[in-house]
Every structure is written in C-alpha cells, then in structure tokens.
VEXSEMI-630036 format. One record per residue: residue number from 1; residue in one letter; x, y, z of N, C-alpha, C, O, CB in turn. Coordinates in steps of 0.02 Angstrom, whole numbers, padded with zeros to 5 digits. Glycine has a CB too. Layout:
N
PT, NUM, A, X, Y, Z, X, Y, Z, X, Y, Z, X, Y, Z, X, Y, Z
...
This chain:
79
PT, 1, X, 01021, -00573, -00829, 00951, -00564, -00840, 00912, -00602, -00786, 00935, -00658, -00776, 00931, -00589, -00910
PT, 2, X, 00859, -00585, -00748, 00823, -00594, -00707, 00792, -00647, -00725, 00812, -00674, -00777, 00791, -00547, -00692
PT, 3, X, 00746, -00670, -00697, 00689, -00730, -00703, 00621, -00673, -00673, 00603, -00653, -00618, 00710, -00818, -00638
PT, 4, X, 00598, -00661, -00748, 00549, -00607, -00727, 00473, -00675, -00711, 00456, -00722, -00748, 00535, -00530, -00812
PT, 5, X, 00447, -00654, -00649, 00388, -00679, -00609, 00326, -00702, -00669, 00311, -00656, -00707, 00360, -00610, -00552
PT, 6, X, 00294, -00756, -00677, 00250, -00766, -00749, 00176, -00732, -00703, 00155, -00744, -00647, 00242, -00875, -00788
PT, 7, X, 00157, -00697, -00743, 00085, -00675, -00696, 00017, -00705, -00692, -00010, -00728, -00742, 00062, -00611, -00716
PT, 8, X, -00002, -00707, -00650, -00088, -00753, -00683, -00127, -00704, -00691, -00181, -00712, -00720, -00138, -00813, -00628
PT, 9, X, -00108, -00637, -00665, -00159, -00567, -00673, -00129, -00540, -00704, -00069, -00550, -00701, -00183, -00521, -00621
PT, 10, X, -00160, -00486, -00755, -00111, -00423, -00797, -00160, -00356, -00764, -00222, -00358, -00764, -00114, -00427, -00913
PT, 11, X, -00139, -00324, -00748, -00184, -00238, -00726, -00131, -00202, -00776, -00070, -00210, -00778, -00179, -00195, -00615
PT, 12, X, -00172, -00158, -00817, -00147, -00123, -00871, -00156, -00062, -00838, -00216, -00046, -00841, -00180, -00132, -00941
PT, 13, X, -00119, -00019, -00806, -00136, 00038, -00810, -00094, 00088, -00822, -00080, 00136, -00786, -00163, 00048, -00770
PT, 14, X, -00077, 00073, -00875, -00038, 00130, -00917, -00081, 00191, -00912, -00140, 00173, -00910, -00025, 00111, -01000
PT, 15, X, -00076, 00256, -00909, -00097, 00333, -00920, -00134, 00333, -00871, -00181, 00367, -00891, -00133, 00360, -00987
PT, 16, X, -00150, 00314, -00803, -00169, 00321, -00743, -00147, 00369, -00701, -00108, 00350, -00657, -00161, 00273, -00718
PT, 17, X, -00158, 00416, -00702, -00119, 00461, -00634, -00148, 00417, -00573, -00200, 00384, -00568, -00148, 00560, -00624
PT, 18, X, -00087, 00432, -00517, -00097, 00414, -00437, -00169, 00450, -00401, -00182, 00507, -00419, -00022, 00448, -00392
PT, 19, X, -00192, 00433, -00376, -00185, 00349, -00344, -00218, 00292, -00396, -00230, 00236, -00374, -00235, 00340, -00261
PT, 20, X, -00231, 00308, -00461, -00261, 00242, -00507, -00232, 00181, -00506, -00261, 00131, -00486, -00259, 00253, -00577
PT, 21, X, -00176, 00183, -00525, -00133, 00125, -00522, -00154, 00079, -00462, -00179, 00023, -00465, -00060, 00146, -00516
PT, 22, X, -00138, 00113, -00409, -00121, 00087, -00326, -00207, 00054, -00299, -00215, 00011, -00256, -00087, 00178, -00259
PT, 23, X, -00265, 00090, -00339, -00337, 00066, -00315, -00335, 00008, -00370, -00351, -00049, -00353, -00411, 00129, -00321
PT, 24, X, -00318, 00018, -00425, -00319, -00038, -00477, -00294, -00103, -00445, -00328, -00153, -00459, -00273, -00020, -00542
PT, 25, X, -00247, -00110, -00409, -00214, -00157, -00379, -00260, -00179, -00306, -00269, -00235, -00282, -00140, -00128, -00367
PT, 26, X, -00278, -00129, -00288, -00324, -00154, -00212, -00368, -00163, -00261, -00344, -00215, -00283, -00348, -00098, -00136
PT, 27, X, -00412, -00154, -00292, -00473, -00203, -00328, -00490, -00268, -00342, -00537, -00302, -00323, -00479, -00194, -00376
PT, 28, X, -00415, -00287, -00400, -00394, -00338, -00393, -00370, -00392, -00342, -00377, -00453, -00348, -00370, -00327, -00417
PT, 29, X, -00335, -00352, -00283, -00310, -00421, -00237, -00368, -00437, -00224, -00385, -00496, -00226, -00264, -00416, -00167
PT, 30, X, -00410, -00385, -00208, -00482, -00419, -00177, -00510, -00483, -00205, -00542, -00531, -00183, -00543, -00371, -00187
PT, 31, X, -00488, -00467, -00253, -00539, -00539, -00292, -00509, -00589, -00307, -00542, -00640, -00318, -00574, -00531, -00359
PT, 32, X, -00431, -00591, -00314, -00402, -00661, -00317, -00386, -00701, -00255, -00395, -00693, -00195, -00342, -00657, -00351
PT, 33, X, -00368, -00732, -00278, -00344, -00800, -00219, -00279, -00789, -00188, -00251, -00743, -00217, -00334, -00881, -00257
PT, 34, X, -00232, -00821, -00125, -00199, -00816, -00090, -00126, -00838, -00155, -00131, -00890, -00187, -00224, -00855, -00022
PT, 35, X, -00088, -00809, -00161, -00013, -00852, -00219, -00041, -00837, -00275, -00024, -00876, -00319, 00006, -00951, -00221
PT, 36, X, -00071, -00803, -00288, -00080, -00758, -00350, -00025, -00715, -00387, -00031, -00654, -00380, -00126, -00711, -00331
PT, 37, X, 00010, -00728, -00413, 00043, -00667, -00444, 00019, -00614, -00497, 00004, -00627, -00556, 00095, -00690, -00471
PT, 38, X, 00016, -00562, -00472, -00016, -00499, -00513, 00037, -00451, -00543, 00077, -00416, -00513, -00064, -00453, -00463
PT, 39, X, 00027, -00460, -00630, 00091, -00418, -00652, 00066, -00332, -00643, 00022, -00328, -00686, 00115, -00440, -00745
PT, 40, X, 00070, -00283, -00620, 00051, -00208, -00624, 00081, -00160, -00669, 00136, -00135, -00656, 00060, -00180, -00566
PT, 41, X, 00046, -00144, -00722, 00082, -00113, -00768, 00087, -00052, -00743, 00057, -00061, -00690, 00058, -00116, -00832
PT, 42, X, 00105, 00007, -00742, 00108, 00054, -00762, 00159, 00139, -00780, 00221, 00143, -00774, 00070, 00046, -00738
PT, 43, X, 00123, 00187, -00797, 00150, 00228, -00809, 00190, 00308, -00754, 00236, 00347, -00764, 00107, 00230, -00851
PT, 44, X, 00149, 00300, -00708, 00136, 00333, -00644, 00200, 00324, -00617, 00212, 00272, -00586, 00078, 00305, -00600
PT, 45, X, 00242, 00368, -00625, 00315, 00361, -00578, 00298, 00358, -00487, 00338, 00334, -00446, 00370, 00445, -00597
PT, 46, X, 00253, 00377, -00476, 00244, 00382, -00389, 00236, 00294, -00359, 00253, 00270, -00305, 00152, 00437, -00365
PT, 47, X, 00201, 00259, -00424, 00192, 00190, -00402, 00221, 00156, -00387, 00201, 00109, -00352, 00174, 00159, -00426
PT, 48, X, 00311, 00167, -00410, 00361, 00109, -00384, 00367, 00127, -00325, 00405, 00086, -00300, 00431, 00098, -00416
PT, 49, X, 00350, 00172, -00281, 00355, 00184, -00232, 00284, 00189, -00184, 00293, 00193, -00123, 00392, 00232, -00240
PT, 50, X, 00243, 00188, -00199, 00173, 00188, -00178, 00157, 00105, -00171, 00138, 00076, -00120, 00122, 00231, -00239
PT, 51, X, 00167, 00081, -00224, 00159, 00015, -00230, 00188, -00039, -00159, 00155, -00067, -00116, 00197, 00002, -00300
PT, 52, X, 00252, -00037, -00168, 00283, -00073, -00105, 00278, -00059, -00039, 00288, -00099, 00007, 00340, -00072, -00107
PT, 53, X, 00260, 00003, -00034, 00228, 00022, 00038, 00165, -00001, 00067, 00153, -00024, 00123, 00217, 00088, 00041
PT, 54, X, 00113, 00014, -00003, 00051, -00032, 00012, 00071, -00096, 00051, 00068, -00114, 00110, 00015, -00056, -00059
PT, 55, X, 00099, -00129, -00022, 00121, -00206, -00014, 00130, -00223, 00065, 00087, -00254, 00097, 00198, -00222, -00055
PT, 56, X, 00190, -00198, 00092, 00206, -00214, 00177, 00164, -00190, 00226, 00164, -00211, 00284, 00272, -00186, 00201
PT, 57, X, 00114, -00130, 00196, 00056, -00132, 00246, 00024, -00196, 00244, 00015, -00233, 00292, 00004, -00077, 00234
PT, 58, X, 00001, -00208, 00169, -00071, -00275, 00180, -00050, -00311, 00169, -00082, -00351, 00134, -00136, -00287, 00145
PT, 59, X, 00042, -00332, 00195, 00053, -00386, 00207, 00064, -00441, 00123, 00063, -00502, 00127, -00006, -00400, 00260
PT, 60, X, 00069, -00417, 00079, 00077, -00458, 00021, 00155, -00446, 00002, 00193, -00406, 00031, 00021, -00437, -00041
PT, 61, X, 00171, -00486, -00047, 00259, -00490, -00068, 00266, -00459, -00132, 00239, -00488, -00179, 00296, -00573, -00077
PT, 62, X, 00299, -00404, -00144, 00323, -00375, -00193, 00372, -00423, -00213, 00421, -00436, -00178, 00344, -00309, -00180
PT, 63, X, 00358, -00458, -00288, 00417, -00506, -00325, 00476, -00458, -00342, 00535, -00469, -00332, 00389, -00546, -00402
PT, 64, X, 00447, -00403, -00372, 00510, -00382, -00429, 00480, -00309, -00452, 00419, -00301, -00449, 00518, -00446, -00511
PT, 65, X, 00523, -00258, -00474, 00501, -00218, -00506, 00532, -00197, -00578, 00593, -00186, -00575, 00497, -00176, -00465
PT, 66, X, 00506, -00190, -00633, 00537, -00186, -00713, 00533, -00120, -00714, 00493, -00092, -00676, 00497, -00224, -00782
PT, 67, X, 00573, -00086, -00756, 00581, -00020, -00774, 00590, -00027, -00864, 00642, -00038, -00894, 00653, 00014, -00727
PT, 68, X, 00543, -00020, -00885, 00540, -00040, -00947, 00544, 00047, -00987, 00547, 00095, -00949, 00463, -00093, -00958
PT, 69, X, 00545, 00059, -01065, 00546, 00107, -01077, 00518, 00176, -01063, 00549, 00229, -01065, 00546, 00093, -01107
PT, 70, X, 00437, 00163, -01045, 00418, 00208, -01011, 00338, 00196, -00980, 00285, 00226, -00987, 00429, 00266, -01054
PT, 71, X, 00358, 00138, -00943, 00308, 00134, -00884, 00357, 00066, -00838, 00400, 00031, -00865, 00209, 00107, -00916
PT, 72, X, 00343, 00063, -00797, 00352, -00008, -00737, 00307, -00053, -00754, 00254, -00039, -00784, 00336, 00006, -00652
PT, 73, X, 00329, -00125, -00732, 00309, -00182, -00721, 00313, -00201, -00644, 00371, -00211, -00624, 00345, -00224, -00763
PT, 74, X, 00254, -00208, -00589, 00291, -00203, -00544, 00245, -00273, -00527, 00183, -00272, -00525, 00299, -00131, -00499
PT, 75, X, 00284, -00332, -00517, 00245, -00405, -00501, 00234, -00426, -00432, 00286, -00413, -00401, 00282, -00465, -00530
PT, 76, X, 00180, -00458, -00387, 00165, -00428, -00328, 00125, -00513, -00312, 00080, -00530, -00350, 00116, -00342, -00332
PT, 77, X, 00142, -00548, -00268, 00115, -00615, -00246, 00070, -00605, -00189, 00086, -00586, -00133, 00171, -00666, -00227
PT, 78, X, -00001, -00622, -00216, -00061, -00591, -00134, -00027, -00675, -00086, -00003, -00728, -00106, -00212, -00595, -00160
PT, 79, X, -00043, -00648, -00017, -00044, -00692, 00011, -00118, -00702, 00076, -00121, -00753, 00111, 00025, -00687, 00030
C-alpha cells in the first residue's frame, strides 16, 4: 500500500466532462502557494492523461495517481 500524498486542496470534480477537470485545476494552482499539494478528484477518464501533460508543461509535480472505483484521485504539488 502506497503512502497516498495528504492534500491541503480538494477539487471535486466528479461528473465534469474534459476539459472541466483540467481548467478546475488551472484555477486553482493560480491561487495557491508554491508546495501546495492539490488532491484532483475526478471522473473524466481523458484526465489521467490530460492531467500529467499539463503538469510537465507548467512545470508542477504530479505525486501520484488513484484509480478508485469510478473516478481518479490524481495528487499534484504546485511549485
């Protein structure tokens, strides 16, 4: 069992079609601080993959990704 990432942000976006999820998350980095960990919920299968691409564009660290019953957890440290 992993050491799942503790979050200081939760983004809920369960029942989001793409791109919701992925703007939900650029909203948020905007406004937190640098070592932030942001947990990203959601339902949107395109995001585990949308998500981490963002990530290495703007330069932030994808912790981990959960595959839970039927959405992702995908935890994401701004830098």
């Amino acid at each position: 069992m992993s050491d799942t990432p503790t979050p200081d942000v939760e983004i809920d976006s369960r029942g989001a079609a793409c791109p919701g999820p992925l703007m939900d998350l650029i909203g948020k980095v905007k406004e937190v601080d640098a070592g932030t960990t942001i947990e990203l919920l959601t339902s949107d299968e395109g995001s585990k993959n949308d998500v981490p691409e963002w990530l290495e564009e703007a330069g932030h660290e994808l912790l981990e990704v959960q595959a839970e019953d039927d959405y992702w957890a995908i935890y994401i440290e701004t830098t």
